[in-house]
C-alpha positions as CSV (number, residue, x, y, z in Angstrom):
1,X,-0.3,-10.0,-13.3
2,X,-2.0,-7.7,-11.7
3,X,-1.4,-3.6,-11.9
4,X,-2.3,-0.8,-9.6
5,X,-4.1,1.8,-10.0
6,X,-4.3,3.3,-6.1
7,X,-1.9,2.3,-3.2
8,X,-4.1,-0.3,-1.2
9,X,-4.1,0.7,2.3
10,X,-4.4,-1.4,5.3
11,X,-3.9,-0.4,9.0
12,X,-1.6,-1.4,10.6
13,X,-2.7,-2.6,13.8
14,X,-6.1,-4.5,12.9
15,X,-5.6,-4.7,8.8
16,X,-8.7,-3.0,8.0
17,X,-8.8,-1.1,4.6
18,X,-10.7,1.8,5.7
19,X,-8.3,3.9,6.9
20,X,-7.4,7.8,5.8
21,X,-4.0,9.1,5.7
22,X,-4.0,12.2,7.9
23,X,-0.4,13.2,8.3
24,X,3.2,12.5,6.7
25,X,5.0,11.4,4.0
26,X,6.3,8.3,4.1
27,X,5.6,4.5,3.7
28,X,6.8,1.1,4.2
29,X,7.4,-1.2,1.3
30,X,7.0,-4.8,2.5
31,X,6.9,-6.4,-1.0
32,X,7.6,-5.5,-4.3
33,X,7.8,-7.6,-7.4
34,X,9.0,-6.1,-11.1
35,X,7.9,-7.7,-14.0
36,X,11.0,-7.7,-17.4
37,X,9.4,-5.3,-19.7
């Protein structure tokens, strides 16, 4: 398993990870898995 320590960020129209969020507040969750504590 595999935690997070930042949000990765990709673009959403060419999936590149260097992008900069500039405005808003919101995101899309696409996937999510929860591991039993």
């Amino acid at each position: 398993m595999q935690t997070l320590t930042a949000p990765v960020l990709l673009c959403g129209q060419c999936g590149g990870r260097s992008v900069s969020v500039v405005r808003g507040e919101e995101f899309l969750i696409t996937s999510l898995e929860l591991a039993e504590a």
